[in-house]
PDB file of N, CA, C and O in Angstrom, chain B, residues numbered from 101:
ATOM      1  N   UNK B 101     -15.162 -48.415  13.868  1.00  0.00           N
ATOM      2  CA  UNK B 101     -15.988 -48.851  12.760  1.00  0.00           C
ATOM      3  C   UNK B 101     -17.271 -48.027  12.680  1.00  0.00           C
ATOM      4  O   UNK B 101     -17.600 -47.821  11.512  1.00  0.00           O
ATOM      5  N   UNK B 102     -18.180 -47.438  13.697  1.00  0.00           N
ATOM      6  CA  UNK B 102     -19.290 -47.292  13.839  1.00  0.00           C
ATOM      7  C   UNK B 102     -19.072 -45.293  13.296  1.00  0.00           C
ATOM      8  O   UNK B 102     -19.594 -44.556  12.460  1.00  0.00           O
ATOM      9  N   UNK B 103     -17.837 -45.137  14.537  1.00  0.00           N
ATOM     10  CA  UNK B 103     -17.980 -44.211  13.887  1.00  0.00           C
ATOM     11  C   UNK B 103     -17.044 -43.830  12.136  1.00  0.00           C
ATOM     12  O   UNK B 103     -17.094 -42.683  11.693  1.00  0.00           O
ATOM     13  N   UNK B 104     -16.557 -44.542  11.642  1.00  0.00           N
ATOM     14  CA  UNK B 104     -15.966 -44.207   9.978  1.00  0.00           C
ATOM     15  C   UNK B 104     -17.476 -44.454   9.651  1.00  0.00           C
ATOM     16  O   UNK B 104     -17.707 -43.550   8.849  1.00  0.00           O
ATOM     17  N   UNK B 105     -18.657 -45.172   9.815  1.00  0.00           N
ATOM     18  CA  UNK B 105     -19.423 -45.432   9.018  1.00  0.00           C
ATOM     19  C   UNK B 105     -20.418 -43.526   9.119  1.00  0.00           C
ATOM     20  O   UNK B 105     -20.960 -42.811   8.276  1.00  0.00           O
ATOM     21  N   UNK B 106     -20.260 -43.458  10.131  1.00  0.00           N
ATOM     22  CA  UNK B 106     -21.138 -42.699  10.475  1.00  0.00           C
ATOM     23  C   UNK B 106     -20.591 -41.360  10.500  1.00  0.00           C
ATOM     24  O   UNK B 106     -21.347 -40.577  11.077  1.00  0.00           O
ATOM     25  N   UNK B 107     -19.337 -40.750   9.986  1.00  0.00           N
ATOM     26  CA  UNK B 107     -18.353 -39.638   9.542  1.00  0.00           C
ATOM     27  C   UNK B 107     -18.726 -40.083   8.080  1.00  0.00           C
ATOM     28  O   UNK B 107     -18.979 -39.064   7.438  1.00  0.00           O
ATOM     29  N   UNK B 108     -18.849 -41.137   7.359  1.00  0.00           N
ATOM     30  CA  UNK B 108     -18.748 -41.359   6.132  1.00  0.00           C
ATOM     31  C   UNK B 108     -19.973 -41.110   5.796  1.00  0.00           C
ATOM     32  O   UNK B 108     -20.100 -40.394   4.802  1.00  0.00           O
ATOM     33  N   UNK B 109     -20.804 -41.429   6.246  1.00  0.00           N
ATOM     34  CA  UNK B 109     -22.738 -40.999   5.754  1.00  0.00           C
ATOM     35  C   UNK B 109     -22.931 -40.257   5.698  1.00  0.00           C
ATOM     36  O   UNK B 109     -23.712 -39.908   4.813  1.00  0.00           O
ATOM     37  N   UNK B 110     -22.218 -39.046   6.886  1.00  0.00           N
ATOM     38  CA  UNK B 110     -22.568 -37.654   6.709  1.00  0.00           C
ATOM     39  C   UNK B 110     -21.879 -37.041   5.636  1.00  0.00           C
ATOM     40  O   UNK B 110     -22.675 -36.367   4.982  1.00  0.00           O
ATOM     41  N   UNK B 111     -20.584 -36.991   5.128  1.00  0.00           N
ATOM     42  CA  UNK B 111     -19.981 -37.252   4.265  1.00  0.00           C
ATOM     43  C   UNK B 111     -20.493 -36.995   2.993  1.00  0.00           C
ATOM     44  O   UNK B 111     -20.443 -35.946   2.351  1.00  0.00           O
ATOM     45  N   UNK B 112     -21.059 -38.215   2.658  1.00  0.00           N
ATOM     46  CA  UNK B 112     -21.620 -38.328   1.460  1.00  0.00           C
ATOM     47  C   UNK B 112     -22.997 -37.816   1.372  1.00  0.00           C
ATOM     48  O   UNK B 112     -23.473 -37.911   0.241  1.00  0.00           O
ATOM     49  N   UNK B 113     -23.626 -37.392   2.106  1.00  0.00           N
ATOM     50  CA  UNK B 113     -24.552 -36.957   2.417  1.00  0.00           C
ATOM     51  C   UNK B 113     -25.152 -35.932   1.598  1.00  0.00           C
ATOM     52  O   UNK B 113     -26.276 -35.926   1.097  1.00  0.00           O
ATOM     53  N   UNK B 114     -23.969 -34.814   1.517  1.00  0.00           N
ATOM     54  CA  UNK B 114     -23.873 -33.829   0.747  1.00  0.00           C
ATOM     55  C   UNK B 114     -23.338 -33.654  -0.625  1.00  0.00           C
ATOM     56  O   UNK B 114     -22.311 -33.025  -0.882  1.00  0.00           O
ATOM     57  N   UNK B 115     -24.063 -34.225  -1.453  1.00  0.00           N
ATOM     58  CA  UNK B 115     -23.334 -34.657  -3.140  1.00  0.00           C
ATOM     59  C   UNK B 115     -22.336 -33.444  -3.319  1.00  0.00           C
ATOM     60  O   UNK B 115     -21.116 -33.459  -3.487  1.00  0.00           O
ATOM     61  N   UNK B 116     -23.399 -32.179  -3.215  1.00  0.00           N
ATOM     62  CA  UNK B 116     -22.857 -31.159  -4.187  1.00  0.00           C
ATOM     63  C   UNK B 116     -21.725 -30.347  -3.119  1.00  0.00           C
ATOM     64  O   UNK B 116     -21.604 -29.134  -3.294  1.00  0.00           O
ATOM     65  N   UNK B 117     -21.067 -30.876  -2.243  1.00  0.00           N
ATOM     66  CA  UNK B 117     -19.938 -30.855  -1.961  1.00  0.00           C
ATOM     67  C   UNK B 117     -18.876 -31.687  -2.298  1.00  0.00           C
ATOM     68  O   UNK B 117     -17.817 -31.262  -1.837  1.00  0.00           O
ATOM     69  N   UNK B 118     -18.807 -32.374  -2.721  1.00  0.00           N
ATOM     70  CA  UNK B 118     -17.983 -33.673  -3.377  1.00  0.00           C
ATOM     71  C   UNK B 118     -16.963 -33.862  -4.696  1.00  0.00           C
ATOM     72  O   UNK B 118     -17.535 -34.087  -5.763  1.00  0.00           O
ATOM     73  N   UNK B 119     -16.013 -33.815  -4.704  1.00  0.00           N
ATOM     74  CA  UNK B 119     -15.143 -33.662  -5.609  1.00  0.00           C
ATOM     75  C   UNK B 119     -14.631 -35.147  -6.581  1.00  0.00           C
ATOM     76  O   UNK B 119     -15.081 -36.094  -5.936  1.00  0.00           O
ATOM     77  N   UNK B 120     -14.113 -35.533  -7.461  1.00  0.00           N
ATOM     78  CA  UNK B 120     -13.960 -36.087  -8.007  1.00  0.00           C
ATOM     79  C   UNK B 120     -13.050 -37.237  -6.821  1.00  0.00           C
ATOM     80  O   UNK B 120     -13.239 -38.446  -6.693  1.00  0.00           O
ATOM     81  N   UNK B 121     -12.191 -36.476  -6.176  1.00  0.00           N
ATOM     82  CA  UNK B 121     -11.535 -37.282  -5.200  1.00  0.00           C
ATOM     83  C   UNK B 121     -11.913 -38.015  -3.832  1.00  0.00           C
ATOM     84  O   UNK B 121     -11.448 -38.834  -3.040  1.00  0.00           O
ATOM     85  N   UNK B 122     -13.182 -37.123  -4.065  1.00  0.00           N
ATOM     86  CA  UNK B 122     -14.602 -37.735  -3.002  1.00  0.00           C
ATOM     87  C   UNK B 122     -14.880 -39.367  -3.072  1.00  0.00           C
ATOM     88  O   UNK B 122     -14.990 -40.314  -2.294  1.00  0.00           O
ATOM     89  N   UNK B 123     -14.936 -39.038  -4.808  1.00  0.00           N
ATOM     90  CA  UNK B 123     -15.815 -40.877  -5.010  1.00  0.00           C
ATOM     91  C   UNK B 123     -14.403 -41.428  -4.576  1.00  0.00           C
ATOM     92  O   UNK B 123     -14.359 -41.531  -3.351  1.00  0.00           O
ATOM     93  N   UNK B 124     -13.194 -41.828  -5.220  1.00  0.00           N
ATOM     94  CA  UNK B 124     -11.982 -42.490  -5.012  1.00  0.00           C
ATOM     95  C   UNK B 124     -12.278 -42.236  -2.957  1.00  0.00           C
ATOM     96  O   UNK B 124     -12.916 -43.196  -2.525  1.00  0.00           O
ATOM     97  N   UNK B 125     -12.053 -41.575  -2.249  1.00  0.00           N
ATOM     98  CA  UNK B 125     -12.032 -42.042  -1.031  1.00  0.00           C
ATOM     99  C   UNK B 125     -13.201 -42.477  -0.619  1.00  0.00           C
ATOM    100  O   UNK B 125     -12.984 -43.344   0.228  1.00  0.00           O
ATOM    101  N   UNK B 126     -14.229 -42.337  -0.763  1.00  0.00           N
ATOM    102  CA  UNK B 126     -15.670 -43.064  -0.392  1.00  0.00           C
ATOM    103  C   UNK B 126     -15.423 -44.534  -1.109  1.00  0.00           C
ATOM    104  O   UNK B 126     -16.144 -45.422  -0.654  1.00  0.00           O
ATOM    105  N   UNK B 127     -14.792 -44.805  -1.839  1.00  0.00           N
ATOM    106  CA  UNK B 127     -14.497 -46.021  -2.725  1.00  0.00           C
ATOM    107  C   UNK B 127     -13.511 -47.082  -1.658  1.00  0.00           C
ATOM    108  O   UNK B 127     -13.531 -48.292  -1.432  1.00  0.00           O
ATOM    109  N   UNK B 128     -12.843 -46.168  -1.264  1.00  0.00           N
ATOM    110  CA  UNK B 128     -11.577 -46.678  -0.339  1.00  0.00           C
ATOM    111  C   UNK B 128     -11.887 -47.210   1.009  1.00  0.00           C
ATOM    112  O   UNK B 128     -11.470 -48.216   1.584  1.00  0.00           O
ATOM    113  N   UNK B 129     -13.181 -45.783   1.573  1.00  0.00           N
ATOM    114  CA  UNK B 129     -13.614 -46.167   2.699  1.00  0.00           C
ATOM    115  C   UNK B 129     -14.628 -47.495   2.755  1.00  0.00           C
ATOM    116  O   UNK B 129     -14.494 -48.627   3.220  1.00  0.00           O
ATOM    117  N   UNK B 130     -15.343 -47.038   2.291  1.00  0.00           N
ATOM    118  CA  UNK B 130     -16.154 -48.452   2.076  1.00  0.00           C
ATOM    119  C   UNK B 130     -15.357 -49.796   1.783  1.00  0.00           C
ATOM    120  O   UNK B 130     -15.439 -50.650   2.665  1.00  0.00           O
ATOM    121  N   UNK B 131     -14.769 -50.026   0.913  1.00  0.00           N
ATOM    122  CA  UNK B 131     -13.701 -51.077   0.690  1.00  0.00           C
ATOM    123  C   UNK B 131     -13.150 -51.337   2.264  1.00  0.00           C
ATOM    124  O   UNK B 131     -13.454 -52.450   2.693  1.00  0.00           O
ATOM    125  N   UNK B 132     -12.310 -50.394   3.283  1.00  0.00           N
ATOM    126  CA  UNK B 132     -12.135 -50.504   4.402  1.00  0.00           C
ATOM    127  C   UNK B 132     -13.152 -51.459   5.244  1.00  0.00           C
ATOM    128  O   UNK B 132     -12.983 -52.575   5.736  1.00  0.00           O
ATOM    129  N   UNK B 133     -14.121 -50.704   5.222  1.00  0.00           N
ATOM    130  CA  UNK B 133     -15.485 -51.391   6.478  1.00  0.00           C
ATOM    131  C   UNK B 133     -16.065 -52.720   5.607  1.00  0.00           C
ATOM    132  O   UNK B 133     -17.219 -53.075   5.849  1.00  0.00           O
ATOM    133  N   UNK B 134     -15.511 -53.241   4.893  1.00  0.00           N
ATOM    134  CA  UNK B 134     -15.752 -54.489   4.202  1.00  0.00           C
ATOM    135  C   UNK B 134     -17.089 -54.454   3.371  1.00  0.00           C
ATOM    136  O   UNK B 134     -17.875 -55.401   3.379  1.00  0.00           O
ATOM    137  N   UNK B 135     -17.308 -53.198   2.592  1.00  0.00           N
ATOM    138  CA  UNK B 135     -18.788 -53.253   1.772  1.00  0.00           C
ATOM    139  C   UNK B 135     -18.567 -53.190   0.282  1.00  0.00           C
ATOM    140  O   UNK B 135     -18.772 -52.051  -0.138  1.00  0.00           O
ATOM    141  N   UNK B 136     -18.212 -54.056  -0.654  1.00  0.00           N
ATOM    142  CA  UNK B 136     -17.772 -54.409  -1.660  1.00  0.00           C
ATOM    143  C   UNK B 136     -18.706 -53.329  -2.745  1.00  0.00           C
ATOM    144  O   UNK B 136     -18.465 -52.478  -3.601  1.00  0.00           O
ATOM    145  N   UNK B 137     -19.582 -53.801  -2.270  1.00  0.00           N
ATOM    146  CA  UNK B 137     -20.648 -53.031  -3.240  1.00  0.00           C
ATOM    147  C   UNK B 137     -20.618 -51.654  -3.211  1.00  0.00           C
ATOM    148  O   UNK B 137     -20.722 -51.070  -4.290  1.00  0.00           O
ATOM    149  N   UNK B 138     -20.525 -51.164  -2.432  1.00  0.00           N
ATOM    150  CA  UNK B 138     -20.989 -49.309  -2.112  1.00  0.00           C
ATOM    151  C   UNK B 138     -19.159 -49.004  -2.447  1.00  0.00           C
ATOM    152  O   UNK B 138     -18.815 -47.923  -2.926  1.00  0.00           O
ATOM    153  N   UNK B 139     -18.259 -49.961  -2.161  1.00  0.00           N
ATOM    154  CA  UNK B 139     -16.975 -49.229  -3.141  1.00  0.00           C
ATOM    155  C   UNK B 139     -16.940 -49.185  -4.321  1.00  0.00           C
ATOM    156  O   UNK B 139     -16.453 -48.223  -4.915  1.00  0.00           O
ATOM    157  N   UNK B 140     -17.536 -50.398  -5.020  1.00  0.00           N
ATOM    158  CA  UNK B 140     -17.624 -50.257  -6.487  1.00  0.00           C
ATOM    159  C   UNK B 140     -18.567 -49.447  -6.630  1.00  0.00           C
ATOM    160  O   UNK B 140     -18.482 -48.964  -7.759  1.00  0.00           O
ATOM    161  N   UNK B 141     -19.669 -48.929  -5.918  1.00  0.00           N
ATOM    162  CA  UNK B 141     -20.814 -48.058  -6.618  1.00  0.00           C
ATOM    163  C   UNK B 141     -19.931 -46.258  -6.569  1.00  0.00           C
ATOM    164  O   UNK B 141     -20.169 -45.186  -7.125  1.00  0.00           O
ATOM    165  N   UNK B 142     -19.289 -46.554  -5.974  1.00  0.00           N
ATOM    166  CA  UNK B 142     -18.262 -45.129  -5.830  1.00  0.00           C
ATOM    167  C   UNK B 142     -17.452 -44.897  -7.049  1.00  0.00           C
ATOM    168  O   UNK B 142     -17.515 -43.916  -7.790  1.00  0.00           O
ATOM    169  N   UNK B 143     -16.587 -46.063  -7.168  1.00  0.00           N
ATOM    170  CA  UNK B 143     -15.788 -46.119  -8.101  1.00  0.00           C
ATOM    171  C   UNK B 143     -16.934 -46.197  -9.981  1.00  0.00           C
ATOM    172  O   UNK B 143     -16.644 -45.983 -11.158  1.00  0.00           O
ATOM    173  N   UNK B 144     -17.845 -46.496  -9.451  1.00  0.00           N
ATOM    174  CA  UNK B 144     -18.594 -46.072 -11.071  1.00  0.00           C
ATOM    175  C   UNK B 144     -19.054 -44.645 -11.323  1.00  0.00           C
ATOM    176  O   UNK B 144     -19.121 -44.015 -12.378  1.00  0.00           O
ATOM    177  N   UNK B 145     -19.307 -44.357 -10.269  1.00  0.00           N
ATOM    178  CA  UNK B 145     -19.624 -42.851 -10.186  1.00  0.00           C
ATOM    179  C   UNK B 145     -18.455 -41.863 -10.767  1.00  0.00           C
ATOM    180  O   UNK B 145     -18.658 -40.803 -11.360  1.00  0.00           O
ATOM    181  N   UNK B 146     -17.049 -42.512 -10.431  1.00  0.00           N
ATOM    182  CA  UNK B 146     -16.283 -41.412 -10.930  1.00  0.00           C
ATOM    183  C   UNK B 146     -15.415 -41.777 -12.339  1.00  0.00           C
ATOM    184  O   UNK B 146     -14.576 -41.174 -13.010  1.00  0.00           O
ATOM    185  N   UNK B 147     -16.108 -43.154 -12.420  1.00  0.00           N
ATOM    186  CA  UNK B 147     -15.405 -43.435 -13.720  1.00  0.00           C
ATOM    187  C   UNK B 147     -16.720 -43.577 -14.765  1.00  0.00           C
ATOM    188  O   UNK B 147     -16.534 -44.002 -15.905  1.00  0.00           O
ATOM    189  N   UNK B 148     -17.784 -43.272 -14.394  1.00  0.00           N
ATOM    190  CA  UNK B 148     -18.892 -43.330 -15.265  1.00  0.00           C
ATOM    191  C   UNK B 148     -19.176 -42.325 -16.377  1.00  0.00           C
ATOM    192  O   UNK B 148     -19.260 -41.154 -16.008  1.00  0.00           O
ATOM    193  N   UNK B 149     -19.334 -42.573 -17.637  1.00  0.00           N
ATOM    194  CA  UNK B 149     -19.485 -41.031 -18.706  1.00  0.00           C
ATOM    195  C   UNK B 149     -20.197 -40.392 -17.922  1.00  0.00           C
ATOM    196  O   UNK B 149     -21.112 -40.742 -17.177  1.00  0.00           O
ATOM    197  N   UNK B 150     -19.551 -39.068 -18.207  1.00  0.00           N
ATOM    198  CA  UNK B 150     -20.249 -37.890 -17.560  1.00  0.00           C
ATOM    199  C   UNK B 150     -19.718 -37.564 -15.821  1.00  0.00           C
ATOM    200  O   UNK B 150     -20.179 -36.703 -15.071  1.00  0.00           O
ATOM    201  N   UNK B 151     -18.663 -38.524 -15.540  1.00  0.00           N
ATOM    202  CA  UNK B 151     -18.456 -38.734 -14.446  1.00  0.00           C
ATOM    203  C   UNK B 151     -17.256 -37.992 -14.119  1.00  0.00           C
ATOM    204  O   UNK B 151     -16.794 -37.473 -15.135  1.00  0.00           O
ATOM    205  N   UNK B 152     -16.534 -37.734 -13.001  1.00  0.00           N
ATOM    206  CA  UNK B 152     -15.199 -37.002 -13.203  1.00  0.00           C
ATOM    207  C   UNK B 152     -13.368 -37.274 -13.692  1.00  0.00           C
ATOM    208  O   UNK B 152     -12.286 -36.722 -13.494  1.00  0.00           O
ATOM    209  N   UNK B 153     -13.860 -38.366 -14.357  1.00  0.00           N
ATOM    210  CA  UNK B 153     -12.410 -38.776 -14.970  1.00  0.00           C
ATOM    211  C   UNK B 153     -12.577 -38.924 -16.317  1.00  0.00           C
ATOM    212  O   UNK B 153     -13.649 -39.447 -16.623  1.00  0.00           O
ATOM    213  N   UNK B 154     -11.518 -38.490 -17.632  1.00  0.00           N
ATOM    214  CA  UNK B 154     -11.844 -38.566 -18.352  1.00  0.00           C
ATOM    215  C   UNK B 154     -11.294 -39.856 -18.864  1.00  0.00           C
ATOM    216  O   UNK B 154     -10.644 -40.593 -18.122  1.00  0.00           O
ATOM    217  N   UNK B 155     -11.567 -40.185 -20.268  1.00  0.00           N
ATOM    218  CA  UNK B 155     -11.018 -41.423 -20.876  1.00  0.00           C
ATOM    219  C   UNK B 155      -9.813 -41.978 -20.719  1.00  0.00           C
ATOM    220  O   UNK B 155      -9.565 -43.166 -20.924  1.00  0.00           O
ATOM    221  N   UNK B 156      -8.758 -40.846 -20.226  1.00  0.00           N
ATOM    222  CA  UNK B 156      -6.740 -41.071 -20.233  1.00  0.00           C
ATOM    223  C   UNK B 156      -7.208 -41.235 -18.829  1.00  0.00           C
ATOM    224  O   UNK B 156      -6.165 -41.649 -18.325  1.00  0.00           O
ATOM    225  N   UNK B 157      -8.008 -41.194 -17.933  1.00  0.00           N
ATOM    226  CA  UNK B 157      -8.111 -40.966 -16.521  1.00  0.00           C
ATOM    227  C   UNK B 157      -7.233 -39.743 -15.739  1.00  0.00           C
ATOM    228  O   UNK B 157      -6.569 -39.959 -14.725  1.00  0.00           O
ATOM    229  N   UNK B 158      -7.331 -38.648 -16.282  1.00  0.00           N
ATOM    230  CA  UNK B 158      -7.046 -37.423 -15.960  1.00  0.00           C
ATOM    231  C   UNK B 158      -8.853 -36.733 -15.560  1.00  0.00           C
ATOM    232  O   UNK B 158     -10.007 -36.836 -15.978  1.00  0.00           O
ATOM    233  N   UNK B 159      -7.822 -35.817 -14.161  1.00  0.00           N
ATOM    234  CA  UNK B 159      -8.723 -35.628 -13.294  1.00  0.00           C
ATOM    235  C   UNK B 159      -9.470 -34.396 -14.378  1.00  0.00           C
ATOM    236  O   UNK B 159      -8.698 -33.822 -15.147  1.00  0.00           O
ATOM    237  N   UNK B 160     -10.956 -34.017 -14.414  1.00  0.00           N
ATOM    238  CA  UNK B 160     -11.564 -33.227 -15.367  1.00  0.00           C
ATOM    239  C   UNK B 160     -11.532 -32.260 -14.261  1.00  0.00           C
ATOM    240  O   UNK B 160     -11.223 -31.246 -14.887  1.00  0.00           O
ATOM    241  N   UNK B 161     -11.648 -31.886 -13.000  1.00  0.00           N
ATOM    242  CA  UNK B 161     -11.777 -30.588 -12.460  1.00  0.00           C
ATOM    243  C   UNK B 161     -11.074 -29.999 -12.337  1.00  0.00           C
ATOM    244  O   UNK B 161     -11.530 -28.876 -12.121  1.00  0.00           O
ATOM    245  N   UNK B 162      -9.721 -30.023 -12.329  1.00  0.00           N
ATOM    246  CA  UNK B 162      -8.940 -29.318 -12.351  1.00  0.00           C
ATOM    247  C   UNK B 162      -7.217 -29.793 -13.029  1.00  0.00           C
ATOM    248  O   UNK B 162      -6.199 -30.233 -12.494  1.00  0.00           O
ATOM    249  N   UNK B 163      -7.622 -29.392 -14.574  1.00  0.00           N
ATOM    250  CA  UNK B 163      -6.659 -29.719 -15.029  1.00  0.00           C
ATOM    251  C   UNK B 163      -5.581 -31.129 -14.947  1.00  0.00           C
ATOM    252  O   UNK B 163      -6.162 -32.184 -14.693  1.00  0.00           O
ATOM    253  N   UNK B 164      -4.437 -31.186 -15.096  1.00  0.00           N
ATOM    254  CA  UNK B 164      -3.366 -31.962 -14.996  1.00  0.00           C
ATOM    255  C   UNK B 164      -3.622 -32.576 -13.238  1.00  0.00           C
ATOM    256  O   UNK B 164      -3.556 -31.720 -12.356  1.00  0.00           O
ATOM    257  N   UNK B 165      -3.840 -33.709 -12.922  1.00  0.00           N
ATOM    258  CA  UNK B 165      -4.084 -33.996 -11.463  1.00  0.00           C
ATOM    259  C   UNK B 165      -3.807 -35.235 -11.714  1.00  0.00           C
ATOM    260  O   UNK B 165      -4.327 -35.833 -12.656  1.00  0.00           O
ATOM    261  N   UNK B 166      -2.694 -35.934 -10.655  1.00  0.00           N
ATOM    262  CA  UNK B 166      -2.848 -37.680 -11.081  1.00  0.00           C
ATOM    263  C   UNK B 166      -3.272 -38.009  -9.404  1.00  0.00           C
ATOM    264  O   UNK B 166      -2.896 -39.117  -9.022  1.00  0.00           O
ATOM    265  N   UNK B 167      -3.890 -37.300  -8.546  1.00  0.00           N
ATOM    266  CA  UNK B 167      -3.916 -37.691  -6.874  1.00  0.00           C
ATOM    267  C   UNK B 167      -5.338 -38.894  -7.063  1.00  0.00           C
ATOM    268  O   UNK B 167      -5.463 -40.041  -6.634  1.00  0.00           O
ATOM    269  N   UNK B 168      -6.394 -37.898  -8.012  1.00  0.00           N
ATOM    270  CA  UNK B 168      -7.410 -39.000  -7.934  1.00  0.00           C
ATOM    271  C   UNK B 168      -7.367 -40.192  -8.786  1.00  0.00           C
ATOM    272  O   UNK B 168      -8.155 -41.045  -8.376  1.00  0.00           O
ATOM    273  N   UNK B 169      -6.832 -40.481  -9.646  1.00  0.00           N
ATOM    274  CA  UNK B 169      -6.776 -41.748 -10.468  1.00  0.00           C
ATOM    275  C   UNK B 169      -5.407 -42.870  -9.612  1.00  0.00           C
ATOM    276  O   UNK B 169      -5.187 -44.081  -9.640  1.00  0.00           O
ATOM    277  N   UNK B 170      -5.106 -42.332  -9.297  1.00  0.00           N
ATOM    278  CA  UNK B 170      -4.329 -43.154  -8.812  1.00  0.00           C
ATOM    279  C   UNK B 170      -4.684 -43.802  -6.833  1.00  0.00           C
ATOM    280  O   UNK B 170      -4.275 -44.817  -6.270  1.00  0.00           O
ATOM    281  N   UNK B 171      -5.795 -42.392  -6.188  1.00  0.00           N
ATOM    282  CA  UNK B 171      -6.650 -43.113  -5.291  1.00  0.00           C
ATOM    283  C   UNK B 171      -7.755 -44.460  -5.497  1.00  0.00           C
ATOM    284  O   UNK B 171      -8.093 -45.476  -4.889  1.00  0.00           O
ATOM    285  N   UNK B 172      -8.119 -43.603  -7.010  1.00  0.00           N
ATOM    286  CA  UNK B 172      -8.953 -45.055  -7.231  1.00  0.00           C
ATOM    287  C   UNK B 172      -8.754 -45.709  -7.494  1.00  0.00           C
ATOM    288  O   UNK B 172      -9.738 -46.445  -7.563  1.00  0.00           O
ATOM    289  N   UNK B 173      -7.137 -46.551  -8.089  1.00  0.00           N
ATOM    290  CA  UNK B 173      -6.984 -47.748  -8.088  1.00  0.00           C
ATOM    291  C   UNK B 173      -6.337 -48.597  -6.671  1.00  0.00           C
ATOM    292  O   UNK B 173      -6.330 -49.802  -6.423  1.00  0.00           O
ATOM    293  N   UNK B 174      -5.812 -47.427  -5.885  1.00  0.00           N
ATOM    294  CA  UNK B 174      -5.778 -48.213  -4.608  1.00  0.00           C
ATOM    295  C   UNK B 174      -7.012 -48.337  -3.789  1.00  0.00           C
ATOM    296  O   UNK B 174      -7.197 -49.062  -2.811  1.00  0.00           O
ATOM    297  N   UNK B 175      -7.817 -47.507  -4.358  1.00  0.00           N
ATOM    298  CA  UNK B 175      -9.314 -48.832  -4.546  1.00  0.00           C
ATOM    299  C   UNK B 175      -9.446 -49.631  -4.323  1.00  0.00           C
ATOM    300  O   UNK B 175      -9.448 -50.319  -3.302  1.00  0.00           O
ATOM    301  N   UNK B 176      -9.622 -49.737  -5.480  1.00  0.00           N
ATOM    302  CA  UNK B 176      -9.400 -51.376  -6.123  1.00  0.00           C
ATOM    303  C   UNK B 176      -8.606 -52.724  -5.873  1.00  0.00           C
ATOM    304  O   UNK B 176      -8.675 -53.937  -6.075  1.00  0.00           O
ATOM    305  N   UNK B 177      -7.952 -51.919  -5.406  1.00  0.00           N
ATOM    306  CA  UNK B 177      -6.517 -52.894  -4.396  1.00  0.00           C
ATOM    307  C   UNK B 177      -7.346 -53.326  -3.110  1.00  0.00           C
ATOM    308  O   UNK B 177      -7.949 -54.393  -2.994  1.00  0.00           O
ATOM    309  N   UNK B 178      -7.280 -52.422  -2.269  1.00  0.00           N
ATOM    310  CA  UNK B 178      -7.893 -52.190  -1.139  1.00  0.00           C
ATOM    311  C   UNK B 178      -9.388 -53.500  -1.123  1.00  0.00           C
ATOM    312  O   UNK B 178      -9.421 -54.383  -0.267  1.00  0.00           O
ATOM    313  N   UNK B 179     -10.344 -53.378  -2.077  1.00  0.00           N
ATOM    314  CA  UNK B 179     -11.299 -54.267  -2.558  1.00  0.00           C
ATOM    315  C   UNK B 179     -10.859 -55.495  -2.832  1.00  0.00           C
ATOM    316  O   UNK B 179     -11.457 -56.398  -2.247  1.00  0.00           O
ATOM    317  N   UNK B 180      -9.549 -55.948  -3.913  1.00  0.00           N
ATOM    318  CA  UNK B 180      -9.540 -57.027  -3.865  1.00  0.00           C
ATOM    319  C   UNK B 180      -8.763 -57.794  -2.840  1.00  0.00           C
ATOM    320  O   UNK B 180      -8.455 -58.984  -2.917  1.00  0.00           O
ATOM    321  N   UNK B 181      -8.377 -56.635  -1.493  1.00  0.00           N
ATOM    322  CA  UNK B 181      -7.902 -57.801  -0.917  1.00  0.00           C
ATOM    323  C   UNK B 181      -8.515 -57.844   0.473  1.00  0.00           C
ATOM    324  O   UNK B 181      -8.442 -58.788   1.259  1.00  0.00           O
ATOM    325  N   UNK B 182      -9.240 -56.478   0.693  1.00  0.00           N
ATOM    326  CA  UNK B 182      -9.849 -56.609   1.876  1.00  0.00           C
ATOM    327  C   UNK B 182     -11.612 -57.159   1.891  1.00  0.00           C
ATOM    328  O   UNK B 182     -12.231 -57.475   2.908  1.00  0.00           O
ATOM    329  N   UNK B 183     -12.121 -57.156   0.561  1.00  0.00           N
ATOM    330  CA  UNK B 183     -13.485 -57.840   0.891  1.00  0.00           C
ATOM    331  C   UNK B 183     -13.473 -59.153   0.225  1.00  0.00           C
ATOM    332  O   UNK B 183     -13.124 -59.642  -0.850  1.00  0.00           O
ATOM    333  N   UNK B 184     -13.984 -59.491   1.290  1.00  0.00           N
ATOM    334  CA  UNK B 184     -14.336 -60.932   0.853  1.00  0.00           C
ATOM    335  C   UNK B 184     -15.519 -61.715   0.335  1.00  0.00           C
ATOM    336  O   UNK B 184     -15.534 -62.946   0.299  1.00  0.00           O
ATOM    337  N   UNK B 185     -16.357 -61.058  -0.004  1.00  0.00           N
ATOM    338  CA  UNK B 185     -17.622 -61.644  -0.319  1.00  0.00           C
ATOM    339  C   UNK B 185     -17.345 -62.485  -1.752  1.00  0.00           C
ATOM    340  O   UNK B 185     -18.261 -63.109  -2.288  1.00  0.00           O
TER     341      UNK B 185
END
């Protein structure tokens, strides 16, 4: 636990290394270590205008991609069944 939190801080640490598939697993991880909030604040980040998914939820960085839209709804999964708050 101590250390995913602490592989994950450093992690994110560095925005402008971070890919669209970044937020979807920072979304996932967090969801993991039971922090409801900091997964959904992930998951807005990449679904937010201006953010890296577009409206069909096709990945914007690189063309035709279904790896990240479909990480972020096991997300979302992941959230509604592993946090409990």
């Amino acid at each position: 636990d101590n250390c995913l939190r602490r592989s994950l801080q450093h992690w994110i640490s560095m925005p402008e290394a971070l890919a669209g598939y970044s937020f979807a697993a920072a979304s996932a991880m967090f969801a993991l270590l039971g922090e409801g909030e900091n997964a959904l604040r992930w998951l807005h980040k990449l679904i937010s205008p201006g953010g890296k998914l577009s409206q069909t939820t096709l990945y914007r960085e690189a063309g035709l991609c279904l790896e990240t839209p479909l990480v972020a709804m096991q997300s979302i999964h992941e959230m509604l069944i592993l946090v409990q708050d």
